[in-house]
N, C-alpha and C positions, 0 to 999 in steps of 0.2 A: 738709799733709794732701792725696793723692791718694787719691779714691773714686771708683770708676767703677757705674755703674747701667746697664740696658738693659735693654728691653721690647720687645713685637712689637705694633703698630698694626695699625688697617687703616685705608685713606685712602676716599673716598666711590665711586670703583669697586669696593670690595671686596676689593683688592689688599694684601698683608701687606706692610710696613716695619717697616724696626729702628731704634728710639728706643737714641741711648746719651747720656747724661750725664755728662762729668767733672767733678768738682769738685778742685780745684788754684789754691791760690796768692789765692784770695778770687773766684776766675772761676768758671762754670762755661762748659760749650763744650759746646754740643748737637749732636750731628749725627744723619744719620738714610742710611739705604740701603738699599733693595729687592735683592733677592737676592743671592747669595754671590760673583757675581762683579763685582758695581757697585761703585764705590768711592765714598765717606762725604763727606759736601755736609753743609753747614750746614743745621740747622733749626732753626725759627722756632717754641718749643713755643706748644701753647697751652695754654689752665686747665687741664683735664684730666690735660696732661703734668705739670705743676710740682704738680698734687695727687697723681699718682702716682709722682713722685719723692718726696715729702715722706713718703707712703706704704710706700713700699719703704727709707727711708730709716727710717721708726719699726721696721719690721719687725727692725732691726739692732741697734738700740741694748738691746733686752732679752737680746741675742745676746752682749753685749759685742764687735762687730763693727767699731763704732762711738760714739766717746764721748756724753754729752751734749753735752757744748759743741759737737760736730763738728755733732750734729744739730742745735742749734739757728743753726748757722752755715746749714746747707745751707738750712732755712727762712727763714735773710731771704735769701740769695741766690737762692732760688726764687722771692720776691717781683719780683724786680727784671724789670724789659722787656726784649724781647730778647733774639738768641739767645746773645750771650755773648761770649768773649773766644776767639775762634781761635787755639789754640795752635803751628798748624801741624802737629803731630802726622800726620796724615792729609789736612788740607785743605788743597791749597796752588795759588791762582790762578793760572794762564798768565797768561806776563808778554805784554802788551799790543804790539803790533806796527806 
């Protein structure tokens, strides 16, 4: 199962970010990035985020978009700490010097 989810925040200056969620492999990997030419950093969701993945994730299942079992997968993985399992996909650290 790969599901990808994404939203637009705003952080406490009022500034818009982009929430994306993968779900793949029993991980999920959150990342986030402020305008279209930043590139994608780990984030750190918080309640809010994981309530509206869980949200956006019910939205699909009456869609047939999405199984039940997929959703009821993505809700305990929404429970869990933490941002998640970096796939490397997009995020990937300078090696150290």
């Amino acid at each position: 199962m790969s599901i990808e989810f994404g939203w637009w925040n705003r952080d406490d200056e009022g500034r818009r970010y982009q929430v994306n969620a993968v779900i793949h492999g029993g991980n999920i990997e959150w990342t986030r990035h402020q305008g279209h030419h930043t590139s994608w950093e780990p984030h750190s969701p918080s309640d809010e985020d994981r309530q509206r993945l869980v949200a956006e994730a019910a939205k699909r299942v009456p869609r047939r978009l999405i199984t039940q079992k997929q959703f009821e997968e993505i809700e305990r993985l929404s429970a869990l700490d933490g941002p998640g399992g970096i796939s490397g996909r997009r995020y990937r650290p300078s090696p150290e010097l």
